[in-house]
C-alpha positions in Angstrom: 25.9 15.9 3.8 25.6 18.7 1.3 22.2 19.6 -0.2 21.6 18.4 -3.5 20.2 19.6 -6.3 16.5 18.7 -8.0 17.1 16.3 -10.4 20.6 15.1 -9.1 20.6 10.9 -9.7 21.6 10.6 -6.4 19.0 12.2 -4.6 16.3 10.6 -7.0 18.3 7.3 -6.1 18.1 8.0 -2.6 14.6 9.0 -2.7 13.7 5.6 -4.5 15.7 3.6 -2.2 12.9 3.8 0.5 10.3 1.8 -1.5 13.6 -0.9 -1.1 13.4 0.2 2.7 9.4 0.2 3.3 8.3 -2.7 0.7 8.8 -5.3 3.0 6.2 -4.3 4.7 3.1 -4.0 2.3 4.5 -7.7 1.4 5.7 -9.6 4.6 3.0 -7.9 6.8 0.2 -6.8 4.9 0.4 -9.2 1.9 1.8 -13.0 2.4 3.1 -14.0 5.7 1.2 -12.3 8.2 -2.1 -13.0 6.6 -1.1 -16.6 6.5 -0.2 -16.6 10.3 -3.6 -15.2 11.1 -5.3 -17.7 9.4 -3.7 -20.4 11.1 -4.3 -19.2 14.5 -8.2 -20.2 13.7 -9.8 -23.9 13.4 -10.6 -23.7 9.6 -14.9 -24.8 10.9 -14.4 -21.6 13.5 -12.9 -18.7 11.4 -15.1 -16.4 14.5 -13.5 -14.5 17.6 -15.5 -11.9 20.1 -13.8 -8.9 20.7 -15.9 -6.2 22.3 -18.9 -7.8 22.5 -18.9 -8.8 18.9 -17.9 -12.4 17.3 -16.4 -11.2 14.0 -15.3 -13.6 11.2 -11.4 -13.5 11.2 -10.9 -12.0 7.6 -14.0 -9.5 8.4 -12.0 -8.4 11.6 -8.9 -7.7 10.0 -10.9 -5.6 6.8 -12.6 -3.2 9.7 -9.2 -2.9 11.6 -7.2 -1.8 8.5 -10.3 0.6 7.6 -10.4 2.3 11.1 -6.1 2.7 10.6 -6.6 4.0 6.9 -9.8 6.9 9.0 -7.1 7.3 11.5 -5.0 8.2 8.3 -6.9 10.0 6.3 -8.0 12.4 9.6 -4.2 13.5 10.9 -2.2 13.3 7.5 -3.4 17.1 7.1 -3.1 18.5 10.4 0.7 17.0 10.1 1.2 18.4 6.4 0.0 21.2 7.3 2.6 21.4 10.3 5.6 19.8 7.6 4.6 22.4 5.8 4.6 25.5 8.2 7.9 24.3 9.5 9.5 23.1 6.6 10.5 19.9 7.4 9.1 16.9 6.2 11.6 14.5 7.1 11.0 14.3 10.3 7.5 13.3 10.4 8.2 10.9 7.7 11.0 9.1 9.8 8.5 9.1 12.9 5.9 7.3 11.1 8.7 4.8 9.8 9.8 4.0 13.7 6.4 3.8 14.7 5.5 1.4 12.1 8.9 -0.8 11.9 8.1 -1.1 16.2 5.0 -2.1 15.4 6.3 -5.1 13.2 8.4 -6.3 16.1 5.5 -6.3 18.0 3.4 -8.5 15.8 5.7 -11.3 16.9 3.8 -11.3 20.3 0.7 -11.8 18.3 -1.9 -14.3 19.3 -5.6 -15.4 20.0 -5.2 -15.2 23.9 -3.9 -11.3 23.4 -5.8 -10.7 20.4 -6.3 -6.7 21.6 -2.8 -6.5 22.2 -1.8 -7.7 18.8 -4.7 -6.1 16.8 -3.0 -2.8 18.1 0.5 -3.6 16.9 -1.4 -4.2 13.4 -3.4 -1.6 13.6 -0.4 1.1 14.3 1.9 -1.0 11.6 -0.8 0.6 9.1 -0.3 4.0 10.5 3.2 3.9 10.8 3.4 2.5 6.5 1.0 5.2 5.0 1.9 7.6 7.1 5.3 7.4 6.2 4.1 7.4 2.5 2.2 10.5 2.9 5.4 12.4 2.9 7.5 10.3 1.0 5.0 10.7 -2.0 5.0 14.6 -1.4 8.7 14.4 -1.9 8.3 13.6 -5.9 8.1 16.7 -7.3 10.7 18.3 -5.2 13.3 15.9 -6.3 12.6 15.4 -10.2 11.7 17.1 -12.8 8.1 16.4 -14.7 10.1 14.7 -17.5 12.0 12.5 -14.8 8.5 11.8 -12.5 7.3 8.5 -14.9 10.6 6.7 -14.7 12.0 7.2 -11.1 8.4 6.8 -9.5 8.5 3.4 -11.5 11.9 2.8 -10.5 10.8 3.3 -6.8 8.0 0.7 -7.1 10.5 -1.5 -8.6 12.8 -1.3 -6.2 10.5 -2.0 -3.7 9.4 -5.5 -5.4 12.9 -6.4 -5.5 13.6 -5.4 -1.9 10.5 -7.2 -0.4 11.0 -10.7 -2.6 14.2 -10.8 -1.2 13.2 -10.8 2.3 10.4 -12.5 1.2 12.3 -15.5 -0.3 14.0 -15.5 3.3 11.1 -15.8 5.2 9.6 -18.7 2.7 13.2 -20.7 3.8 12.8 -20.2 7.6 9.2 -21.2 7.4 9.5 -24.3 5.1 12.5 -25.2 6.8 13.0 -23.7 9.8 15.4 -26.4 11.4 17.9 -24.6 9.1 17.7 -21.7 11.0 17.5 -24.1 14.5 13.9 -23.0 15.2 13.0 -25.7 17.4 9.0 -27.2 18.5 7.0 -29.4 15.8 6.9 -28.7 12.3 4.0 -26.2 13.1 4.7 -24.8 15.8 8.6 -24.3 14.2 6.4 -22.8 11.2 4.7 -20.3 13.3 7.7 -19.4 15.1 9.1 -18.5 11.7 6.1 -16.4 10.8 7.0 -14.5 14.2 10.4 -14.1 13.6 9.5 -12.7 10.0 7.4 -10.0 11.6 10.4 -8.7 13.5 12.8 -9.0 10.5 10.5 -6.6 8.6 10.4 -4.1 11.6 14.8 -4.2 11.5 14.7 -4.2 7.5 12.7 -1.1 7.0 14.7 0.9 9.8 18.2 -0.1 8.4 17.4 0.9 4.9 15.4 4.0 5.5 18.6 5.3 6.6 20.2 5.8 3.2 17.3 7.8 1.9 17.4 10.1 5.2 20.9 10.8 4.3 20.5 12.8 0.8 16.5 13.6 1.2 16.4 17.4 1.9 14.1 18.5 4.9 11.5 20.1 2.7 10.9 22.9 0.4 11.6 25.7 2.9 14.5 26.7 5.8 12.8 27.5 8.6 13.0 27.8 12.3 9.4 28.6 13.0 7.2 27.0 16.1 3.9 25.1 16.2 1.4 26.7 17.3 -2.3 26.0 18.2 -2.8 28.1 14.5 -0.9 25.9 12.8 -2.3 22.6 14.1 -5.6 22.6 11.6 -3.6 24.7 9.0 -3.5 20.6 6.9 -7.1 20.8 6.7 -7.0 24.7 5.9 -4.5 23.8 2.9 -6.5 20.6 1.8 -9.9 23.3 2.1 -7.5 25.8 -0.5 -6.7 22.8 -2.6 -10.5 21.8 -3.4 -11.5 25.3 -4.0 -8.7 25.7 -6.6 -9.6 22.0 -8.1 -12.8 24.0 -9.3 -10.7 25.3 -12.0 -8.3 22.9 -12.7 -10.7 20.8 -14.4 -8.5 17.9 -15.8 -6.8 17.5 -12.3 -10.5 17.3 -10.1 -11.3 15.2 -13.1 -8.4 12.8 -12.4 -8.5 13.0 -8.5 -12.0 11.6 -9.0 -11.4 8.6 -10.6 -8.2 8.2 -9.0 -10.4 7.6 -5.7 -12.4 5.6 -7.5 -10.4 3.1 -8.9 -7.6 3.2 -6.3 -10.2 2.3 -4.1 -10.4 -1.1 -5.3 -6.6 -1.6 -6.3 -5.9 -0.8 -2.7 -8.5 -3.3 -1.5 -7.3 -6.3 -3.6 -3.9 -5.6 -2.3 -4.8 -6.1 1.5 -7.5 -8.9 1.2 -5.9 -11.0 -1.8 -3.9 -13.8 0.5 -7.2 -13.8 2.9 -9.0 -14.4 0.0 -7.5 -16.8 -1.3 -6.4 -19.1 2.1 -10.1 -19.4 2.3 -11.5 -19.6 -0.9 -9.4 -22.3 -3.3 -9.8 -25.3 -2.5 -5.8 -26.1 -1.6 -5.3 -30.2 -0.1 -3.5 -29.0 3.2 -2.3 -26.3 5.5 1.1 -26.7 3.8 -0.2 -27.1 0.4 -2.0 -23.5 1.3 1.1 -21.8 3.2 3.3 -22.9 -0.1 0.6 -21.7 -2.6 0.0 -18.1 -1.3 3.4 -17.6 -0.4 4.0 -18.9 -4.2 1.6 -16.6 -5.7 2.5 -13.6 -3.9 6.0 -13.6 -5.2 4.4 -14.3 -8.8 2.9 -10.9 -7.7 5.8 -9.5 -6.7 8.1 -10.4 -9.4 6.1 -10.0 -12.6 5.4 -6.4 -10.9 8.7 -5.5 -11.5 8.4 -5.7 -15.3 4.9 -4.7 -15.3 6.0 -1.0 -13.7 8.2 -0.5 -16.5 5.9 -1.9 -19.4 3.7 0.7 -18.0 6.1 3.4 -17.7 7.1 2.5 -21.5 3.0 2.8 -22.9 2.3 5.6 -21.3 5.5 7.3 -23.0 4.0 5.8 -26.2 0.2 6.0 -25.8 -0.3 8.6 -23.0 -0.9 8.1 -19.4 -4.8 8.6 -19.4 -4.9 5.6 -22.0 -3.0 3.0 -20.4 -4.6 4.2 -17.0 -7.8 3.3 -18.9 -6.9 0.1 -20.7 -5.3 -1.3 -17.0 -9.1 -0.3 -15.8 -10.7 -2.4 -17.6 -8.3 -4.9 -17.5 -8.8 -4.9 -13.5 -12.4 -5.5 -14.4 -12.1 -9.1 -16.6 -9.6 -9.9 -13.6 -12.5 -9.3 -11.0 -14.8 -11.3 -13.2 -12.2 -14.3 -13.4 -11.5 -13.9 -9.5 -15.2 -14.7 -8.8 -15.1 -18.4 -10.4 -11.9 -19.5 -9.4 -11.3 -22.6 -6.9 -8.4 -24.3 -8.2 -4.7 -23.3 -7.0 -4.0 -23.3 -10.7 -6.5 -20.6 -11.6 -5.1 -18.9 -8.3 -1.9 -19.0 -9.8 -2.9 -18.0 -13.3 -4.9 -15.2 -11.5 -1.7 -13.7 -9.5 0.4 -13.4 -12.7 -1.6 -11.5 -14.5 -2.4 -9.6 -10.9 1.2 -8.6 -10.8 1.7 -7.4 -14.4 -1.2 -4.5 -13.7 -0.9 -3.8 -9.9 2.9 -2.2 -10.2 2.0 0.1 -13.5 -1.5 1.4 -12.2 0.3 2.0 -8.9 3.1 3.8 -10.4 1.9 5.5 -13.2 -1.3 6.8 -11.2 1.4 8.7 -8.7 3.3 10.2 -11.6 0.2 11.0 -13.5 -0.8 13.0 -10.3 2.2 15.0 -10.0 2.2 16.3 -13.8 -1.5 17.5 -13.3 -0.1 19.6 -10.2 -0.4 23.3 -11.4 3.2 24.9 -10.8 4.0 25.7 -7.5 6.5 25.4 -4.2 3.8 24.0 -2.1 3.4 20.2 -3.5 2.9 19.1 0.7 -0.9 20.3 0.1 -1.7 18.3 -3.3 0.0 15.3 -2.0 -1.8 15.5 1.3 -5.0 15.8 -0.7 -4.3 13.1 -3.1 -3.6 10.6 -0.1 -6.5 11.6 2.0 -8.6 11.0 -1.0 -7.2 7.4 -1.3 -7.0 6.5 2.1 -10.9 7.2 2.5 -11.5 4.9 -1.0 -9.7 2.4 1.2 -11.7 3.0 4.3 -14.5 2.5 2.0 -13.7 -0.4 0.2 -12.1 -2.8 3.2 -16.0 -1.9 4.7 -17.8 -2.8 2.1 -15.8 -6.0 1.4 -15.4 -6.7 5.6 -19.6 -6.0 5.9 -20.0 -8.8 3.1 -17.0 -11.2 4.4 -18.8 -10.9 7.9 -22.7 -11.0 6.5 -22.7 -13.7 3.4 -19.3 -15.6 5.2 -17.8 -15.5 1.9 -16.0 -12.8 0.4 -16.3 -13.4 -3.3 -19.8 -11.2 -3.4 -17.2 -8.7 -2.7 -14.7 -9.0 -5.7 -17.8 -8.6 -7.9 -18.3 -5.3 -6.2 -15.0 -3.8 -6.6 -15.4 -5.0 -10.6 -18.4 -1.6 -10.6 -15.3 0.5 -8.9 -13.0 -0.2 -11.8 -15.5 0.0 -14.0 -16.5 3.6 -12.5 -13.1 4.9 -12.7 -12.7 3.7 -16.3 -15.8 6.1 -17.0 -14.2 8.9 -15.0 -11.0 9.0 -17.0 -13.2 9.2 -20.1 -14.3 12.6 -18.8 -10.8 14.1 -18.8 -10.2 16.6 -21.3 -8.5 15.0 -24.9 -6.5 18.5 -25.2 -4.8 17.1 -21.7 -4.4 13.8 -21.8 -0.6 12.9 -20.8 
């Protein structure tokens, strides 16, 4: 396949094409089904399990699992940039981190209480596998577009990944309402939870299949070379990330951002991976199939008004500036933390996940681009990126504690929401402090 140029539609195609690919998995996995299945496995007047020792409430288990993946994260996503970067070839460690996560899917399906070790470390390497993938994926931005072309394909990747996921999605809702369609056989539940199983696998096959089409125009990296690892090069990530905060000192408006960035993507993040575990436990829904219905329902309200809301965004920040709209969807995340506290009703729920989905696609988008047009002008974006995901990946790590230490200390997690309102709130501040004479 010949090498394409920067900027060709193709390769920005093909580069967007893998949000289609990996999509499935923030939303099948991490977001509607698998949360659902997980609650089920529990007597709704014994959410508890021991492991080690411990006897962890369900949801709090889950939050301290995905914290310790997003550590596991943050800690090797250098040393392996750095090695991307020494070698020139990103690819590769981006399609490992694929396989290892899409296995890790198919392994969910043996998930269950008796083997809860066993399947807390298919989850746990599902995690791994997703943003470890994304690490380099998101590193590949500037080396395929243009600054002028960042806003629109980034929001075009996030869009594709909406559409991707609801489709799969929408597939999975039919097998598990219905599975005697799809001659699952056993009792209604256990038919249901079969379903769920067979949804976990699905995701794993998806995001291999479709990753392939991106593999096939994205160029190794930004160098040709033939060079070896050595034990040098191993910590050379955390060398690069060590150059990258000492030359932040002086780019002002980009430490500036990076700052509230972890700040407020902090909480975004959080919301995203505890929203359906929030809500099976917290609104009051008339029955397990009532609740299965419900979240399922009002993740796809998520999903789909996303789609718009990435390009609404993409379309005020070309009006107003990105700084301002990243500010205005701040405090907008704030009156939705506020709301989320009082709610009970699967009305409010659903009320809640529309206007969810019409910020979580543009702050997720536009914060990515943002990022990559502060980026001073050089060859070696693999550094900046690593940096910038290291930074969110510890938010996350701190965020899914705090929220698992309140889940697992007050046994309800809506102390929590109220706390991620003063992390939106915080980041609203920090983009304040970026320089007028920059804002984008």
């Amino acid at each position: 396949m010949p090498i394409l140029p920067k900027g060709h539609p193709k390769l920005l195609n093909a580069w967007a094409f893998y949000d289609w690919a990996n999509s499935v998995y923030s939303l099948v996995i991490a977001s509607a089904v698998f949360p659902i299945f997980y609650n089920a496995l529990f007597e709704k007047d014994n959410p508890y399990i021991m492991v080690f020792g411990q006897n962890f409430k369900n949801s709090a288990l889950i939050s301290f699992v995905t914290a310790a993946a997003f550590l596991c994260v943050a800690i090797f996503s250098p040393i392996l940039s750095g090695i991307a970067d020494y070698i020139g070839n990103k690819k590769i460690f981006m399609r490992t981190f694929n396989y290892i996560g899409a296995m890790s899917c198919v392994g969910l399906y043996f998930f269950d209480l008796n083997n809860i070790l066993l399947g807390i470390t298919f989850y746990f390497f599902g995690l791994i596998g997703f943003w470890g993938s994304w690490v380099f994926y998101n590193s590949y931005l500037p080396d395929i577009a243009f600054p002028e072309q960042q806003d629109k394909i980034s929001a075009k990747g996030f869009s594709m990944g909406y559409c991707g996921s609801v489709i799969l999605l929408i597939i999975n809702l039919i097998m598990i309402m219905r599975p005697e369609l799809f001659n699952i056989s056993g009792t209604p539940a256990q038919a249901s939870m079969k379903a769920m199983r067979y949804s976990f696998a699905m995701v794993g096959i998806w995001w291999i299949v479709f990753s392939q089409y991106t593999y096939l125009y994205l160029p190794k990296g930004n160098k040709n070379s033939n060079r070896k690892v050595t034990k040098a090069v191993i910590f050379n990530g955390f060398k690069e990330i060590k150059k990258v905060w000492k030359q932040l000192q002086t780019e002002i408006p980009l430490k500036r951002y990076l700052l509230s960035y972890f700040v407020f993507s902090m909480a975004v993040q959080t919301v995203m991976l505890v929203a359906t575990y929030f809500g099976a436990q917290e609104i009051l829904w008339k029955d397990a199939e009532e609740s299965q219905i419900g979240l399922i329902t009002c993740i796809l309200l998520i999903q789909i008004i996303a789609i718009f809301g990435a390009f609404l965004t993409s379309r005020a920040s070309a009006k107003f500036g990105n700084i301002n709209v990243l500010i205005f969807l701040n405090a907008f995340w704030v009156f939705l933390c506020g709301f989320a506290y009082f709610i009970t009703t699967p009305m409010e729920f659903y009320i809640m996940a529309s206007l969810v989905g019409l910020v979580m696609g543009g702050i997720q988008s536009l914060s990515r681009s943002t990022y990559s047009k502060f980026l001073p002008k050089t060859e070696d974006t693999t550094s900046f990126f690593s940096f910038y995901d290291v930074s969110e990946k510890i938010g996350i790590v701190i965020g899914m504690m705090i929220y698992g230490i309140i889940d697992q200390i007050t046994g309800s997690p809506r102390f929590a929401i109220v706390f991620l309102a003063i992390f939106f709130i915080s980041g609203l501040l920090l983009l304040l402090r970026i320089p007028k004479k920059v804002l984008l």
